[in-house]
N, C-alpha and C positions, 0 to 999 in steps of 0.2 A: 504493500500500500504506500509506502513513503518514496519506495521507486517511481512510483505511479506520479508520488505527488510533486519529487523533484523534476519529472522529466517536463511534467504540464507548467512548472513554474521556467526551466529552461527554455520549454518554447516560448512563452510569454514574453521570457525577455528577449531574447530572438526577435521575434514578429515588432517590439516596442523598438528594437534598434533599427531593424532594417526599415522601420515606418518612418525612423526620426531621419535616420541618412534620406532616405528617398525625398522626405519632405524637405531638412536642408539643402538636399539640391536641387530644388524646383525653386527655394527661393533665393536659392543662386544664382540660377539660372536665372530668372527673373530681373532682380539686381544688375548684370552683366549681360540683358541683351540689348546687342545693338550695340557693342563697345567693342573694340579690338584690342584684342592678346597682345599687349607690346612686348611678349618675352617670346615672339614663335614669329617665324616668316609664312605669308599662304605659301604654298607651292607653286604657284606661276612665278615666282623669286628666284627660283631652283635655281643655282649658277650664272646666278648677277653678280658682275664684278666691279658694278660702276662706272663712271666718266675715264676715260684714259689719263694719263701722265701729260702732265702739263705741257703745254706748247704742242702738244699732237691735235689733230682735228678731231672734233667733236665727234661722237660715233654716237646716232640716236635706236638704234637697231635692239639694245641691248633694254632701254628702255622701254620703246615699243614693244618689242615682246614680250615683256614682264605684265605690264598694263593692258592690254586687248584681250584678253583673252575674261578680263573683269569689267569690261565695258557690255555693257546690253541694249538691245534695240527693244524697245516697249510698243507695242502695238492698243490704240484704245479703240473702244467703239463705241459709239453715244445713240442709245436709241429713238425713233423720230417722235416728234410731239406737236401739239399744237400749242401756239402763242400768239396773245393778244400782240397790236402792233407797237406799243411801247415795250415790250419784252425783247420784241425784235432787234428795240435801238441800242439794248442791253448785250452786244455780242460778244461774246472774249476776245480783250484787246487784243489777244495775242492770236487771236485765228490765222491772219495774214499771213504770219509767221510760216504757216503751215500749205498756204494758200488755199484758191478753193473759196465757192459763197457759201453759207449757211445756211441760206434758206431760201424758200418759194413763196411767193405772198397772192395774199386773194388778189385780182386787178381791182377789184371793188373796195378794198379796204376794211374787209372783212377779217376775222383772225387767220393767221399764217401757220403752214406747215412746214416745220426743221423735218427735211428726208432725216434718215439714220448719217452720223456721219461714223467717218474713220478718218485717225490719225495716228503720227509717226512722232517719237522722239527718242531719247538716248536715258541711261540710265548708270550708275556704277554699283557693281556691288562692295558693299563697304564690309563684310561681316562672312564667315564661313558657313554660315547657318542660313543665309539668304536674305539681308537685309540690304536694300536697293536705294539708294539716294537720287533724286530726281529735281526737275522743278515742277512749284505747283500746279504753272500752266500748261504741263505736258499729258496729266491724269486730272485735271480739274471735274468734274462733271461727268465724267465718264463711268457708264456699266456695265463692260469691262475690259480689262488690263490684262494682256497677256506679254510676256518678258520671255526675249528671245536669245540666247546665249550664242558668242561665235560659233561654238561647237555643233550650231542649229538644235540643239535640244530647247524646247517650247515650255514655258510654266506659265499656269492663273496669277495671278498677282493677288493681294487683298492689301488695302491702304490703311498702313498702320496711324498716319495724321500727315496733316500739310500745314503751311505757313505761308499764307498767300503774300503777307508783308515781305519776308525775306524771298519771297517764290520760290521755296522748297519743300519736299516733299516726301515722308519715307514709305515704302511700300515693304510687302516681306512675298519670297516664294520662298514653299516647302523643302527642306532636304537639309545636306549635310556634304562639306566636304568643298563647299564653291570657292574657285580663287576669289580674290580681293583685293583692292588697293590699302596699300600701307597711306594711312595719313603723312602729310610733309609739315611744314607751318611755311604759311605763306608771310608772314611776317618776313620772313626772311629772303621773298623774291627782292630782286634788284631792277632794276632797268636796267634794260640790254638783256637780258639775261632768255635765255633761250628757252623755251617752251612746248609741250605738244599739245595738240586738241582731237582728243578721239570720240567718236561717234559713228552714226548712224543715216550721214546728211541727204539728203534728197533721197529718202530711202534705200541707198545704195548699201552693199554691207560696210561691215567695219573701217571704219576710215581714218588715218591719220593726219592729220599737217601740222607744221614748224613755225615757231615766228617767236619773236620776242614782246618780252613786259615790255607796252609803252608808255604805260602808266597807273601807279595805283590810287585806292580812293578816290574811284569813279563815281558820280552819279549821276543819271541819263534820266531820270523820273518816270523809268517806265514803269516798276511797280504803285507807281499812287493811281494805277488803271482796275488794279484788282486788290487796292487795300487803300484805307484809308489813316493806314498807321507807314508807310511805307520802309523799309531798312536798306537804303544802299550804300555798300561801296566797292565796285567793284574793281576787278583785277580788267585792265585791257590791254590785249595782246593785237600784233598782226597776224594771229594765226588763222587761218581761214576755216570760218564756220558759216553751214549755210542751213535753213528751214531740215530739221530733223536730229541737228546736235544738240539742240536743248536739254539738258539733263545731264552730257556727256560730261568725262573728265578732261579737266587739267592738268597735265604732268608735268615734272621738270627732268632734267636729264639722267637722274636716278630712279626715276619712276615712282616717285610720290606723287600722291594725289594733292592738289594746292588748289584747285577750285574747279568747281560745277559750271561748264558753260549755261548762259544765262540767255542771253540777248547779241542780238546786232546792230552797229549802227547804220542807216543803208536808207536811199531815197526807193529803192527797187524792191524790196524786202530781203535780195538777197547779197550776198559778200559783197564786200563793198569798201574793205579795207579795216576795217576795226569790229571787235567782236569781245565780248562782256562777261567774264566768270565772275560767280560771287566766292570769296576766299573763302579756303577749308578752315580756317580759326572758327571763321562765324558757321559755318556749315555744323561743325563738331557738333559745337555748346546748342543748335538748335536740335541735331538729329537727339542727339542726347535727351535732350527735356520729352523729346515728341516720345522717345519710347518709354523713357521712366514718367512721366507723368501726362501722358494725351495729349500735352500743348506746352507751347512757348512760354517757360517762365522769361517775361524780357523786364528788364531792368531800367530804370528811368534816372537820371540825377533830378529831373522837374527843373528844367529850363527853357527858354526859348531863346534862339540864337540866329544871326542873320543868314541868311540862306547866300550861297554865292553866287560870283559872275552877273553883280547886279548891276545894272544901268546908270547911270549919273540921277536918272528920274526917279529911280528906285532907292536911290542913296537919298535923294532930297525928301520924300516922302518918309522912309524909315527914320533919320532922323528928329522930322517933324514929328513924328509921332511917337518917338521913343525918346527924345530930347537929347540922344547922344551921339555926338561928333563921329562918324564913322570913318577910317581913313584905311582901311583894310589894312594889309599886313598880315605878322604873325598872327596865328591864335586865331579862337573862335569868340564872335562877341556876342556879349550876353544880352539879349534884349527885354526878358521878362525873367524874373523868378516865383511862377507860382506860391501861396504860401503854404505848407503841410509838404513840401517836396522836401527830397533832400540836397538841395542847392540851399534850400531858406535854411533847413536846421544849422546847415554849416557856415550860414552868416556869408554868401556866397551873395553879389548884387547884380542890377542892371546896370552897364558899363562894365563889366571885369570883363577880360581877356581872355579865357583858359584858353594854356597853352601846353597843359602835359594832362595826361593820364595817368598812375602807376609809373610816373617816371615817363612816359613815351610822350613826346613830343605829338600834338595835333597841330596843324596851319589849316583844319577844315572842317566843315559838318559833317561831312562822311568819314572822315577821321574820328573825330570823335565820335560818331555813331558806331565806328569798325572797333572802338575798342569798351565802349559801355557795352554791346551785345554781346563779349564774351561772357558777360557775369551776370546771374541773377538775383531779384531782391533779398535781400538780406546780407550779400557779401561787402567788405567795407573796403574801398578806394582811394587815394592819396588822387586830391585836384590843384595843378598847382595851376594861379589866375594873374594876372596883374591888373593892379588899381592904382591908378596914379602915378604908372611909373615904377612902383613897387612891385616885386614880384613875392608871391605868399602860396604859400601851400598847407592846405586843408584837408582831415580825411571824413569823409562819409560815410552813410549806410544808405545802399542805393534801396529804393521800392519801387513797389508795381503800379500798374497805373491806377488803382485803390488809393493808391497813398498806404500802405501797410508792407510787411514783409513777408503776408500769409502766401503758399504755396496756391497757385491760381489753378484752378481744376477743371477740367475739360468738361465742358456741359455740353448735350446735345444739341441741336435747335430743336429735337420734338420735349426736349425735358424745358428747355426753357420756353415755349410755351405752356405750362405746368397744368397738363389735362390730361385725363385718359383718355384713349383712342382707339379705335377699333374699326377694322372694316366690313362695311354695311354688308347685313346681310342680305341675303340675293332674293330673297321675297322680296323686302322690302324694299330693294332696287327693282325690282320687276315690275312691283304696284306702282310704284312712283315715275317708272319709264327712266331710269338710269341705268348706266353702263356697268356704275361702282361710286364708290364714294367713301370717304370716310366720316364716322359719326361721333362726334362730340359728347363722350358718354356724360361726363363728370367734369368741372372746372374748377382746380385750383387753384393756388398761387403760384403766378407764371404771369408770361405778358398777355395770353388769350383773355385774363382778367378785366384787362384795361378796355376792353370792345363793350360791347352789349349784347354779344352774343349768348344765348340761351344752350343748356344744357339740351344736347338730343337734333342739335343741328348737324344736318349732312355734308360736309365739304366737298363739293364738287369739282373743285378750278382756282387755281391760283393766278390772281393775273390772269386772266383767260386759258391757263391753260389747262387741260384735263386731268385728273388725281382720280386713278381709281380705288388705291388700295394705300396705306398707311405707307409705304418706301416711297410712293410715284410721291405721296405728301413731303416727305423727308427730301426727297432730290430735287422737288421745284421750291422748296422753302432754301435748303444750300445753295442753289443757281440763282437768288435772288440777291445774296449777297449782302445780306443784311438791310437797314432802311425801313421803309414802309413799303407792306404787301396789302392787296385785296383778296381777300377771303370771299369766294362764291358758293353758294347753295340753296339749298331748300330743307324747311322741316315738315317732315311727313303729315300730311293731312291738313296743310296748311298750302292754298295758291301761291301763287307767284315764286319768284327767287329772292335771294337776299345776299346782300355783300357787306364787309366789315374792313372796317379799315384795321392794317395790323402794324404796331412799328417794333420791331424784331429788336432794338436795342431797348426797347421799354420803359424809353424816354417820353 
């Protein structure tokens, strides 16, 4: 009997260890995904020996093949819909890009049909497990993503979050075992300094080309098309990127990844001489947030600063209006310091200069934007500003755009409409002469609050366009991009239609 009862007590604790290992490695796992192993090379590295012995010609060969083979072609497909004609004026700035119309319209000025589309862009994977870095507006809106490896082996994609401010994006495919790019720090590109650009351009396969930094701490304002917080500073190269490298990598001659092609600049849409990565520093600290915590923790000092390359008209105006002497130069000047920011705690004013970060020198807004987006709120930063002539240095606690240093949490848009939802059921879509709908079980606190919308109402269309089921609701309320939407429907046993004004920031 006591054999009996030692052995049941050994399994016991058996079964309690191997439960506790299994569980601390899931929250290991957890912890550490989407982060790269800096103590292990992927395998596409295998017998990389680096840049040659000085004074010999550059040899890109050894780079490029270390890096291609973790470049991916991402294929989307966006299913067709109908939309109202202000929807229509709503089109992704970045379609062009892509080329190709978007849509067919009534001649009458009736609501428009989007056919299905398809499009192309570039992707790297960052992770051995399959985690893919991209930009936002290469999988925006789309249902779905399939990622195509050189190897031609085909995977589904699922989108792990995007960042439409910085236009980035991380997606994840299944498996184990994928090459990857080693991160570099772009910090430490130079001008002149030699570069490749790999992708997927004009849907052709894998594709290289060369060119050098012409400059860093770029801003071209394309992201304030799909955000209205927008984060640039980009790396710009002459390397030749045309409609379909978006998402692709940056390399430098060792085959580190240093930044995410972005954009181009071009009257045609396509090459045209300069071409737009966003640095891997800022890339890291975003991918990072998007998989340990759903979203951008982004960090703020709470300032306002003059914006560059202004006009003599623009100088006379911002000084009238800010009262202070603007003569450009070093540094970035301060035009506003909200109060509850952390510019005010640090006794930080309108007039001061900042001219360092941590020590790093800024002469801009995108500079100083490139190096506040490494950190989020809560971490504390040394600003050094000049006043008067004087140069002073301050350190802070950066926060969120709350004004706090609480961890900001990814909310859905159907949670933060704060209702239950459910889709109609098909009697009741039958008696009523609907396709589908969704129904408005229960309302609570959330922005569907703020309308006068009744419990038990059908959602039919958003902006004009048609919602049969609770997803179709969720991807036309995402494509709307925040703002104010119209809510359309009917409640059962009740004539007519009914619409609701909805403003998604819940202002």
């Amino acid at each position: 009997m006591k054999f009996k009862n030692i052995l049941a007590i050994m399994a016991i604790s058996a079964t309690t260890a191997i439960a506790s290992v299994w569980g601390y490695g899931k929250w290991v796992e957890h912890q550490y995904a989407g982060v790269q192993d800096q103590t292990k090379l992927p395998v596409n590295y295998a017998g990389f020996m680096g840049n040659s012995a000085p004074g010999t010609p550059i040899d890109f060969t050894p780079a490029a093949t270390s890096a291609t083979p973790a470049v991916v072609h991402i294929k989307t497909r966006t299913k067709s819909k109908q939309v109202s004609n202000s929807q229509r004026q709503q089109r992704n700035p970045f379609s062009d890009f892509f080329g190709g119309d978007d849509a067919f319209g009534d001649f009458f000025g009736g609501p428009r049909v989007i056919p299905e589309q398809r499009a192309s862009g570039s992707g790297v994977i960052i992770t051995d497990d399959g985690y893919i870095v991209t930009n936002n507006h290469v999988i925006d809106g789309a249902d779905e993503i399939n990622v195509t490896l050189p190897n031609k082996k085909s995977y589904k994609a699922s989108v792990i979050g995007a960042d439409p401010s910085s236009d980035i994006a991380v997606i994840k495919i299944e498996g184990k075992g994928f090459p990857y790019l080693v991160y570099g720090n772009s910090e430490d590109l130079k001008l002149g300094q030699w570069v490749l650009a790999i992708g997927y351009p004009l849907s052709l396969d894998v594709t290289v080309t060369a060119g050098i930094v012409s400059a860093k701490s770029r801003s071209i304002n394309i992201n304030k098309q799909q955000s209205a917080n927008p984060v640039e500073s980009f790396i710009q190269t002459d390397a030749a990127v045309n409609p379909g490298n978006s998402g692709g990598a940056l390399i430098n001659t060792n085959g580190e990844l240093v930044g995410i092609n972005s954009a181009i600049a071009s009257p045609t849409g396509s090459y045209a001489g300069y071409s737009y990565a966003i640095p891997v520093n800022i890339v890291k600290k975003i991918v990072t947030d998007i998989v340990k915590f759903g979203t951008v923790q982004r960090a703020y000092i709470g300032i306002n600063y003059a914006p560059e390359n202004l006009s003599e008209e623009e100088i006379k105006a911002l000084e009238k209006e800010s009262g202070i002497t603007y003569k450009g130069g070093d540094g970035v000047l301060v035009t506003n310091v909200p109060t509850g920011g952390a510019a005010s705690a640090a006794a930080i004013k309108k007039g001061d200069i900042i001219t360092k970060v941590n020590g790093t020198t800024v002469n801009s807004g995108p500079e100083l934007q490139e190096q506040v987006t490494k950190f989020k709120p809560g971490d504390k930063i040394t600003v050094t500003y000049k006043r008067s002539g004087k140069e002073n240095t301050v350190s802070l606690t950066l926060k969120n755009k709350a004004g706090n240093t609480d961890v900001v949490k990814n909310v859905s848009i159907l949670d933060q409409l704060g209702a239950e939802l459910e889709n109609v059921d098909k009697k009741v879509a039958t008696a009523n002469e609907l396709s589908g709908g969704v129904v408005v079980k229960k309302i609570g606190k959330g922005n569907l609050q703020n309308t006068k919308m009744q419990e038990g109402f059908i959602i039919t269309s958003i902006n004009g366009q048609e919602v049969k089921n609770v997803d179709e609701l969720r991807t036309a309320l995402l494509a709307s991009k925040g703002g104010t939407v119209r809510l359309e429907g009917i409640y059962p046993g009740y004539e007519g239609s009914y619409a609701y004004p909805l403003n998604l920031s819940g202002e």
